[in-house]
C-alpha positions as CSV (number, residue, x, y, z in Angstrom):
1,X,80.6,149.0,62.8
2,X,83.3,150.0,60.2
3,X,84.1,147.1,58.3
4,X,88.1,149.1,57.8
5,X,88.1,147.8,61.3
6,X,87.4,144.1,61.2
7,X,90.3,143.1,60.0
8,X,92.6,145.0,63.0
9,X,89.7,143.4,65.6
10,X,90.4,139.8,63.9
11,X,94.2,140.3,64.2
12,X,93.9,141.7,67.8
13,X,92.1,138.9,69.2
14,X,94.1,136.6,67.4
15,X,97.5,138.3,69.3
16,X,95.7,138.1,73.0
17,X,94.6,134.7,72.6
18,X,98.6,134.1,71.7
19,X,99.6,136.1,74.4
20,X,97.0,134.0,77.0
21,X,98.3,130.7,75.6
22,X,101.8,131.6,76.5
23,X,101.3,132.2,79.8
24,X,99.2,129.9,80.6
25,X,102.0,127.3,79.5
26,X,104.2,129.3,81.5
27,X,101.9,129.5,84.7
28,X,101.6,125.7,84.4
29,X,105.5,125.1,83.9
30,X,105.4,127.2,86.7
31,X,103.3,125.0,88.8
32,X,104.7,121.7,88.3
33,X,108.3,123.3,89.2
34,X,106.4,124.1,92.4
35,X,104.7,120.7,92.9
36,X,107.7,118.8,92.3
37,X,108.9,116.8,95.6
38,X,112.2,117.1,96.9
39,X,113.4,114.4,98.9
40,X,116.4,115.7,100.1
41,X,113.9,117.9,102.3
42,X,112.0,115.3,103.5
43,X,115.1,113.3,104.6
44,X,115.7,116.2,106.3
45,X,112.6,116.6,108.1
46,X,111.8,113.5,108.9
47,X,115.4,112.9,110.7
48,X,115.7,116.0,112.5
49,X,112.0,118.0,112.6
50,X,111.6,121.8,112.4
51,X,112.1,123.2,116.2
52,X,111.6,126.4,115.1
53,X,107.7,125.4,113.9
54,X,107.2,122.4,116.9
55,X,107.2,119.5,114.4
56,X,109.6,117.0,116.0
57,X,111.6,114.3,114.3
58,X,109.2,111.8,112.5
59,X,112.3,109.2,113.2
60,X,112.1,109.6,116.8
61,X,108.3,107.8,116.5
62,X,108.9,106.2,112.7
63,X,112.2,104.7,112.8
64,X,114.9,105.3,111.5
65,X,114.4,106.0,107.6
66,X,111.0,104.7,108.1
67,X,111.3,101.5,110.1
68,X,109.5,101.6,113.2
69,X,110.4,99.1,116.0
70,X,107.2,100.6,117.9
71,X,104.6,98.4,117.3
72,X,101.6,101.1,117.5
73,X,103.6,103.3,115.3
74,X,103.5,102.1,111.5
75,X,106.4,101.0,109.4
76,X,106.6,104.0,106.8
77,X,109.5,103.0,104.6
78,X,108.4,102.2,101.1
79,X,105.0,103.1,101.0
80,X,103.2,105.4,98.1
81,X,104.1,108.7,97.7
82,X,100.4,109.8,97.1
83,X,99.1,107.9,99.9
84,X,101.5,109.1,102.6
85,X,101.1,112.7,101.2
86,X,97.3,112.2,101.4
87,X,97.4,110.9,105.2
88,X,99.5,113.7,106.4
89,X,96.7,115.9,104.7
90,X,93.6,114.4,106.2
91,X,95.4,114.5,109.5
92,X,94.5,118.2,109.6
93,X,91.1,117.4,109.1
94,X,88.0,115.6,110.9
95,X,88.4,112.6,108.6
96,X,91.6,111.1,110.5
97,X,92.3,112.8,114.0
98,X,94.9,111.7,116.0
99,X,96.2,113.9,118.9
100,X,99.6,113.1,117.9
101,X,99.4,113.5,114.1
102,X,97.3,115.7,114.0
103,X,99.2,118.9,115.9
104,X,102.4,118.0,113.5
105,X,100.5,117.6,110.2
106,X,98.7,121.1,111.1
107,X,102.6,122.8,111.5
108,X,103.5,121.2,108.1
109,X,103.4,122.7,104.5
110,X,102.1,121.4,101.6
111,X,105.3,121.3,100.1
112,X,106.8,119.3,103.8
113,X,104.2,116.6,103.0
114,X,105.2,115.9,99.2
115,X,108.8,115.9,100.4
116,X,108.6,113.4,103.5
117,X,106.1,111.7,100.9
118,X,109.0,111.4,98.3
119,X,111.3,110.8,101.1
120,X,109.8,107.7,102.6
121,X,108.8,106.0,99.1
122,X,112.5,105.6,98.2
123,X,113.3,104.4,101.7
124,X,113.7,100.1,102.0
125,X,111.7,98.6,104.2
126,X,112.9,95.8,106.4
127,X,110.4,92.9,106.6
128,X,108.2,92.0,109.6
129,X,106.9,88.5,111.1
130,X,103.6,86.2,111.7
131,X,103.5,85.6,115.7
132,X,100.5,83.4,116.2
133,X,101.0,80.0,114.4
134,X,97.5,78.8,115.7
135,X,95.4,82.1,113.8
136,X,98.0,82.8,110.9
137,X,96.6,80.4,108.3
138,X,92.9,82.0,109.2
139,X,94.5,85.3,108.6
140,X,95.8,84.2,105.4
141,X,92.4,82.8,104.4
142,X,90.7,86.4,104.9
143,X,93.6,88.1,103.1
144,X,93.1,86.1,99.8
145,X,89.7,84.5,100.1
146,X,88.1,87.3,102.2
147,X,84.5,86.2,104.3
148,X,82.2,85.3,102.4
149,X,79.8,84.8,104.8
150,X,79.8,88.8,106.0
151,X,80.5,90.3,102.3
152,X,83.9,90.8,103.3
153,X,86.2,90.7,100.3
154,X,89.8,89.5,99.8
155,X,92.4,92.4,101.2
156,X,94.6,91.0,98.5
157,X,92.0,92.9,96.0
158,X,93.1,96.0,96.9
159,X,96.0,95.1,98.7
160,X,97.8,93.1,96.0
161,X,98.3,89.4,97.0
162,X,102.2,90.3,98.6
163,X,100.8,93.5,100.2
164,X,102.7,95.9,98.0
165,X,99.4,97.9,97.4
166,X,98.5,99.2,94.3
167,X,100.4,102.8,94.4
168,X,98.4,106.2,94.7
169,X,95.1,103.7,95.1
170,X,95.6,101.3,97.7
171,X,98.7,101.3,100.7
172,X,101.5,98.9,100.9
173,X,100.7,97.0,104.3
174,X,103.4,94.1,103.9
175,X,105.4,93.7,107.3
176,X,103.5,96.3,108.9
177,X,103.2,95.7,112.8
178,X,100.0,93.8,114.1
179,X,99.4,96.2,116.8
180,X,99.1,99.4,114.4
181,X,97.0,96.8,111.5
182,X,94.3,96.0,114.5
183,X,94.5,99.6,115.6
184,X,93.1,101.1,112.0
185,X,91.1,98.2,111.5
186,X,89.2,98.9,114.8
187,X,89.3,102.9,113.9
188,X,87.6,102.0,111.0
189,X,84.7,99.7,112.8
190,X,84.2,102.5,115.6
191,X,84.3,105.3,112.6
192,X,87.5,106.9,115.1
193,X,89.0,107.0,111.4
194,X,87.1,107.8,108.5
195,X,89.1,108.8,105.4
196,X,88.0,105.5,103.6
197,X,84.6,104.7,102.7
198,X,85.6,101.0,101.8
199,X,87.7,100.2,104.6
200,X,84.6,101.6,107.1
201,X,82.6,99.6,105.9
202,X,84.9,96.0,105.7
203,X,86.0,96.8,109.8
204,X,82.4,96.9,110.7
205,X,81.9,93.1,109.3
206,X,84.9,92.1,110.8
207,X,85.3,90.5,114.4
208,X,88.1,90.9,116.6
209,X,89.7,87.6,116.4
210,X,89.3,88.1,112.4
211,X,91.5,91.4,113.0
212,X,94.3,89.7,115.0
213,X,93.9,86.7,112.5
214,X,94.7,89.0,109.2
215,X,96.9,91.7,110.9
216,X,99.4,88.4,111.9
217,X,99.6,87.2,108.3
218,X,100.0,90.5,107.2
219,X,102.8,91.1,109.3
220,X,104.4,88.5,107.8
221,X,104.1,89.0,104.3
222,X,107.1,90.7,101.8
């Protein structure tokens, strides 16, 4: 090779890499503009649906901003952004099905989840109750102590010891309804749900009076 050339090859390769740096940055800026939530949109969606793509106001099962007074339908109002985001998506998979659920995550975008997502983490959530005074204080040992017996360890682990979660890990499950708490504890044993290796495994060692027990203190925890 020429070495007159060198010098114009050096300079050349120097101006693409400059060129590919810039718009990398500027494919990335681009991105996060893109993956930024807007919760505005979610407020929308969740209150009045999209007709026009068969997804149905989430309010009409979820409560109003969030608060369900349907006991098999969970209380959605101040949980994580990236674990409500992260349920709507497995929804469309095999790793959560649920008739219901599943045909409205399927019609959502992307971009709807990360907007109901931001939508519902801003939204207060009003606290629930303990029913069962005669299982409560078993519940609460299971919570914090877990079962030693069965390898089952304390939900407050995970869970945090008020059941505010530990966000973008774990779900905030304070105040959520008994019904819906047994319901994904017994998915979990039968495998009906599967997005979560740990919990699988924790709902097989548990019995269903230790269910009921746990799901009625966490109902009453804020």
């Amino acid at each position: 090779m020429n070495r007159a050339f060198l010098p114009f090859l050096k300079s050349l390769s120097i101006a693409l890499l400059a060129v590919s740096s810039v718009a990398s940055v500027a494919y990335a800026s681009e991105e996060a503009k893109a993956a930024k939530a807007d919760p505005a949109k979610g407020a929308t969606l969740f209150s009045n649906g999209d007709a026009a793509r068969g997804i149905v106001a989430c309010a009409s099962c979820h409560g109003e901003a969030g608060n369900s007074t349907i006991t098999v339908n969970p209380k959605l109002a101040g949980q994580h952004e990236a674990y409500i985001a992260k349920q709507l998506h497995d929804f469309t998979g095999a790793d959560r099905n649920n008739a219901v659920m599943t045909t409205f995550a399927k019609a959502m975008t992307p971009e709807d989840m990360k907007n109901l997502a931001a939508y519902l983490s801003t939204q207060k959530p009003k606290p629930g109750a303990a029913k069962n005074k005669d299982i409560v204080e078993i519940g609460k040992q299971i919570y914090r102590g877990g079962i030693a017996e069965k390898n089952v360890p304390a939900c407050a682990g995970c869970h945090s010891p008020n059941g505010a979660g530990i966000p973008a890990q774990f779900p905030r499950i304070a105040g959520q309804h008994q019904d819906y708490t047994i319901a994904q504890l017994t998915n979990f044993r039968t495998g009906a749900r599967k997005n979560s290796a740990q919990m699988s495994v924790i709902g097989k060692k548990m019995s269903d009076d230790e269910m009921k027990a746990v799901a009625d203190y966490i109902a009453g925890l804020k």
